[in-house]
C-alpha positions in Angstrom: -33.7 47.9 -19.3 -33.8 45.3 -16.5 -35.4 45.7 -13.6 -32.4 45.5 -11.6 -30.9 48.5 -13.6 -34.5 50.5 -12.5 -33.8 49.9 -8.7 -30.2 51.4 -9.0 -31.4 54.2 -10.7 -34.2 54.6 -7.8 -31.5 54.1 -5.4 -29.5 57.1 -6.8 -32.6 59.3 -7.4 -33.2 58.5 -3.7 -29.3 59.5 -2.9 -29.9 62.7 -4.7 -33.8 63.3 -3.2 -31.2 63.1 0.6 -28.4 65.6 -0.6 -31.0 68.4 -1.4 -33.0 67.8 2.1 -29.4 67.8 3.8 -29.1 70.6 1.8 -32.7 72.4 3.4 -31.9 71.3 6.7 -28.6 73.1 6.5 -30.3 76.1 5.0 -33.2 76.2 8.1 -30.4 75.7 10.6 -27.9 78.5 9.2 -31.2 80.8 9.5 -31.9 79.9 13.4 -28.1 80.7 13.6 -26.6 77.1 14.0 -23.4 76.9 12.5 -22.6 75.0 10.0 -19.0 72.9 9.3 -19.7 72.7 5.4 -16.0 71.1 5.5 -17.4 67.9 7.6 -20.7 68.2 6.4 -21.2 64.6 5.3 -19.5 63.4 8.4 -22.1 65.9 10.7 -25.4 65.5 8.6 -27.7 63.3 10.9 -26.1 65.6 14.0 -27.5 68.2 12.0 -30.9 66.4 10.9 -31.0 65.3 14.5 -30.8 69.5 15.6 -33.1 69.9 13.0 -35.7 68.1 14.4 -35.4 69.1 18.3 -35.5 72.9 16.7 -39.0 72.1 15.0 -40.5 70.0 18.0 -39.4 73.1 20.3 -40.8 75.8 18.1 -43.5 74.4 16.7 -44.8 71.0 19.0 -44.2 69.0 15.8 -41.3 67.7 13.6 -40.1 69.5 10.9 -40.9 68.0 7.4 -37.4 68.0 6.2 -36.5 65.5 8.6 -39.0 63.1 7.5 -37.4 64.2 3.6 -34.4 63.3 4.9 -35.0 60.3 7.0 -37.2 58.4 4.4 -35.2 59.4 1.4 -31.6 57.7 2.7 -33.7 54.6 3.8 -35.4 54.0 0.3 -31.4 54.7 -1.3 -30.5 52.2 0.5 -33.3 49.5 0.5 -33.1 50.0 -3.2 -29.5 49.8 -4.0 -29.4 46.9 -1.6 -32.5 45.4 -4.0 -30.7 46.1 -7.1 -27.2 44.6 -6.2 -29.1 41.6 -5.8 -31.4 42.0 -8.7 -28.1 42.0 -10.9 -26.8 38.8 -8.7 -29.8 36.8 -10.4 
Protein backbone atom coordinates (compact mmCIF):
# COMPACT_ATOMS: atom_id res chain seq x y z
CA UNK A 1 0.00 0.00 0.00
CA UNK A 2 1.40 3.39 -1.08
CA UNK A 3 1.43 6.22 0.86
CA UNK A 4 -0.68 8.04 -1.46
CA UNK A 5 -3.45 5.30 -1.10
CA UNK A 6 -3.04 5.95 3.06
CA UNK A 7 -3.87 9.77 2.67
CA UNK A 8 -7.15 8.97 0.65
CA UNK A 9 -8.12 6.67 2.99
CA UNK A 10 -7.44 9.36 5.85
CA UNK A 11 -9.26 11.70 3.74
CA UNK A 12 -12.36 9.53 3.69
CA UNK A 13 -12.06 8.50 7.36
CA UNK A 14 -11.98 12.31 7.92
CA UNK A 15 -15.23 12.64 5.51
CA UNK A 16 -16.94 10.13 7.63
CA UNK A 17 -15.36 11.53 11.22
CA UNK A 18 -17.73 15.20 9.60
CA UNK A 19 -21.00 13.28 8.72
CA UNK A 20 -21.40 11.81 12.31
CA UNK A 21 -20.55 15.45 14.00
CA UNK A 22 -23.05 16.98 11.32
CA UNK A 23 -24.91 14.25 12.51
CA UNK A 24 -24.54 15.48 16.66
CA UNK A 25 -24.86 18.96 15.80
CA UNK A 26 -28.22 18.14 14.17
CA UNK A 27 -29.12 15.95 17.11
CA UNK A 28 -28.16 19.06 19.90
CA UNK A 29 -30.06 21.47 17.74
CA UNK A 30 -33.37 19.32 17.13
CA UNK A 31 -33.20 19.15 21.21
CA UNK A 32 -32.99 23.10 21.76
CA UNK A 33 -35.93 22.94 19.19
CA UNK A 34 -34.18 24.29 15.94
CA UNK A 35 -35.64 22.75 13.08
CA UNK A 36 -34.08 20.80 11.00
CA UNK A 37 -34.45 20.57 6.81
CA UNK A 38 -33.04 16.93 6.78
CA UNK A 39 -34.10 17.30 2.83
CA UNK A 40 -31.25 20.22 2.31
CA UNK A 41 -29.23 19.10 5.01
CA UNK A 42 -25.90 19.00 3.09
CA UNK A 43 -26.71 22.20 1.54
CA UNK A 44 -27.56 23.86 5.34
CA UNK A 45 -24.84 22.07 7.46
CA UNK A 46 -22.28 24.96 8.33
CA UNK A 47 -25.67 27.24 8.78
CA UNK A 48 -26.35 24.66 11.15
CA UNK A 49 -22.73 24.17 12.68
CA UNK A 50 -22.70 28.02 12.59
CA UNK A 51 -26.19 27.91 15.02
CA UNK A 52 -24.57 25.43 16.84
CA UNK A 53 -21.93 27.29 17.97
CA UNK A 54 -23.76 30.78 18.90
CA UNK A 55 -26.25 28.29 20.98
CA UNK A 56 -23.17 26.90 23.04
CA UNK A 57 -21.36 30.41 23.38
CA UNK A 58 -24.81 31.78 24.65
CA UNK A 59 -25.58 29.02 27.12
CA UNK A 60 -22.60 28.14 28.22
CA UNK A 61 -19.67 31.27 27.58
CA UNK A 62 -17.85 28.69 25.44
CA UNK A 63 -18.07 26.85 22.04
CA UNK A 64 -19.56 23.66 21.83
CA UNK A 65 -17.08 20.76 21.15
CA UNK A 66 -19.00 19.45 18.16
CA UNK A 67 -18.09 22.40 16.30
CA UNK A 68 -14.48 22.06 16.73
CA UNK A 69 -15.42 17.97 15.59
CA UNK A 70 -16.84 19.34 12.86
CA UNK A 71 -14.69 22.25 11.77
CA UNK A 72 -11.32 20.22 12.13
CA UNK A 73 -12.64 17.04 10.68
CA UNK A 74 -13.79 18.65 7.07
CA UNK A 75 -10.44 20.58 7.00
CA UNK A 76 -8.06 17.43 7.57
CA UNK A 77 -10.67 15.52 4.59
CA UNK A 78 -9.77 17.94 2.59
CA UNK A 79 -5.97 18.69 3.25
CA UNK A 80 -5.64 15.00 2.90
CA UNK A 81 -7.46 14.20 -0.21
CA UNK A 82 -5.78 17.22 -1.67
CA UNK A 83 -2.31 15.44 -0.45
CA UNK A 84 -3.21 12.23 -1.87
CA UNK A 85 -4.37 13.29 -5.35
CA UNK A 86 -1.03 14.59 -5.53
CA UNK A 87 0.75 11.73 -3.88
CA UNK A 88 -0.79 9.57 -6.85
CA UNK A 89 0.39 12.49 -9.49
CA UNK A 90 4.13 11.41 -8.47
Amino acid sequence: MSVAHGLLGLAIACALWNVVAGILICIELGQRGVKINYVFIKALMPWYAHRYKSITLQETGKVGPLFYHWIISINAALVTAIAGIVALRM
